[in-house]
Structures are given as C-alpha cells and as structure tokens.
C-alpha positions in Angstrom: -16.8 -37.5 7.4 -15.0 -36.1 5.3 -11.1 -34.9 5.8 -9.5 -31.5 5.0 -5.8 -30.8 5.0 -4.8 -27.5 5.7 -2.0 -26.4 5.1 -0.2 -23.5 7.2 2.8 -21.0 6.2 4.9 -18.9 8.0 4.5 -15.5 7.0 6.3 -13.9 9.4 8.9 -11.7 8.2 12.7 -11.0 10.1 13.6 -7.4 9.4 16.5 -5.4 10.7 18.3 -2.0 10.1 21.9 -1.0 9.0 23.2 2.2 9.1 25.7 3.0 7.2 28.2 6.0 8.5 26.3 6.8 11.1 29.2 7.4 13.6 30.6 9.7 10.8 27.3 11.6 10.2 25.9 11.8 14.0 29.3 10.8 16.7 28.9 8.9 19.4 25.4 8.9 21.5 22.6 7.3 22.6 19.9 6.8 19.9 16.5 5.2 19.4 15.8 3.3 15.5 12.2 2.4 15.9 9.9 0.7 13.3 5.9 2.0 12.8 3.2 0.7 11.0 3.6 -2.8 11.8 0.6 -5.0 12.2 -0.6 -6.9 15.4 -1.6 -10.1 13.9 -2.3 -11.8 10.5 -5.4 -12.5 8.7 -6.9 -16.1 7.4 -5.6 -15.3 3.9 -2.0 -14.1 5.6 -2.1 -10.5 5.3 -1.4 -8.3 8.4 -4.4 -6.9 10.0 -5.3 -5.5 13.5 -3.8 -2.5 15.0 -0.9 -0.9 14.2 2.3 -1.2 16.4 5.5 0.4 16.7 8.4 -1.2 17.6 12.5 0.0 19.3 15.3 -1.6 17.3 17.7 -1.8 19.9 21.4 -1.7 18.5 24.6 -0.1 18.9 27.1 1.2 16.7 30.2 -1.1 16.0 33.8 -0.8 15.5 33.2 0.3 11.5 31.4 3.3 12.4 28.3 1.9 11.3 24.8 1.2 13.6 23.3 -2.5 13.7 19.9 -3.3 15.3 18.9 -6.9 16.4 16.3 -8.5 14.7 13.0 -8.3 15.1 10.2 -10.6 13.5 7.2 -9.1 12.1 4.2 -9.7 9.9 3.8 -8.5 6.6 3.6 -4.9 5.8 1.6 -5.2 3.0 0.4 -2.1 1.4 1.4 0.1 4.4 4.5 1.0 3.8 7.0 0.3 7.0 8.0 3.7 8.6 11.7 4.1 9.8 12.8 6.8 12.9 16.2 7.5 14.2 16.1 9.5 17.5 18.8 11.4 19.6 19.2 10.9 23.0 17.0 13.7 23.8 14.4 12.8 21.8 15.0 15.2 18.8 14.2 13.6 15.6 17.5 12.8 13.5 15.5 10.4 10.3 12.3 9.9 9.5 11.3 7.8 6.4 8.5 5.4 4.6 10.3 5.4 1.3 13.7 4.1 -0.3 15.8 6.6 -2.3 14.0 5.7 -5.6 10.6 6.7 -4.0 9.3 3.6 -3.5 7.6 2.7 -0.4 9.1 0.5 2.2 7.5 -2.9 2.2 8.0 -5.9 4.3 6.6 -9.6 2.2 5.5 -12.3 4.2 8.2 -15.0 5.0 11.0 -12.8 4.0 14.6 -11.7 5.5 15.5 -8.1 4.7 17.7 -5.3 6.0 16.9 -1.7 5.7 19.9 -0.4 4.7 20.2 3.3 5.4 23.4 5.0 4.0 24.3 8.1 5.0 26.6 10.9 3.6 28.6 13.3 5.6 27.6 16.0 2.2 24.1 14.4 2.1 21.4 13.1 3.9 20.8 9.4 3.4 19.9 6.7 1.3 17.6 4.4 1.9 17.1 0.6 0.9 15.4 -3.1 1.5 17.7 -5.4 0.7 17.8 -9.2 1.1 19.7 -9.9 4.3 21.8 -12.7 1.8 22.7 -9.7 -0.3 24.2 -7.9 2.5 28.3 -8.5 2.5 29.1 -8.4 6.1 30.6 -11.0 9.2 28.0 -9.4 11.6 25.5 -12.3 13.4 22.3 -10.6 13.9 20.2 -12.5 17.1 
C-alpha cells in the first residue's frame, strides 16, 4: 500500500474586457461584448479541452465614457486564440477580433487575471491588448 500525493492547481483563469472610448466612438446603446473559443473543461495535464463555448460579458458603460464587463472565469485558451465581439443592439456587428494590435493572438494562461483592453479612436478603429488586471490604473471593482 503504497501512498501518492497529488497535487491539484487552479487553472482557471478571470478575464474581463475594457473599452476604452467607447461612448465617444459608438454613443449611448445597448450592446452585447461576448467571448468565443473558450473551452468547456480542462484536461489531466491542465489544458482546456472539450467543446468550445461562447460566452455574453455583460457590462455597461460608466461615467468616463468607457465600457466595463463583469468578470468571468474561464479555463485556459491555450493555443486557440480567445475571440472578442462587440454587438449593437440590433445585432449588427460593431468589433470582431482574435488578435492584439501587434498581431499576436489573444491568449488566456491558466491561473491568470487579465483585462482585454480594447482602445478605441474616434480617427481609428481600435487597439487591442491583454494586460494584467494589476497593470490596469483604475478605482473600478470588477464582481
């Protein structure tokens, strides 16, 4: 009889989204951020696997002019890069991404706390970022 110890991590990732101007570039509204290409569980060795899921990031846009969703935990993207879409009220497509502004594809790591930061410009369309949530500079409480 002999004893193993396992031991277990959380992998599960907190991810939110930020956008920047987005009073500016789109007004006032009703508007759906969803996430895509999320996993629906996690594998012995901790990467996602199973099917793919999609999740709303319910938000609303606050006194700056700029758009906060609540957070949402989720496992590791992996190497399927996390896919971001903004929709209007009516269901017209406003922002559809899987990469930040240097190209590089949008990747959630296990046991990590980021922000997609998406900045956009009224002469522009938008940038796009994963950032730390420590590194963002803000007084907003996410739930």
């Amino acid at each position: 009889n002999e004893r193993v110890v396992i031991r277990m991590h959380d992998v599960r990732s907190k991810v939110r989204i930020i956008a920047r101007n987005f009073l500016d570039k789109f007004g006032y509204g009703n508007y759906r951020f969803t996430i895509e290409n999320c996993r629906s569980g996690i594998s012995y060795d901790g990467k996602g696997c199973g099917s793919f899921v999609n999740y709303e990031m319910p938000g609303s846009i606050h006194s700056d002019g700029d758009y906060y969703t609540t957070t949402r935990t989720i496992f590791p993207t992996d190497d399927i890069p996390l896919r971001v879409k903004i929709y209007k009220e009516d269901g017209s497509l406003l922002f559809d991404r899987d990469t930040d502004e240097d190209g590089n594809p949008l990747i959630i790591h296990s046991g990590t706390d980021e922000v997609i930061l998406i900045m956009f410009y009224y002469y522009t369309d938008a940038a796009i970022r994963v950032v730390p949530f420590e590194d963002i500079q803000n007084s907003t409480i996410f739930p």
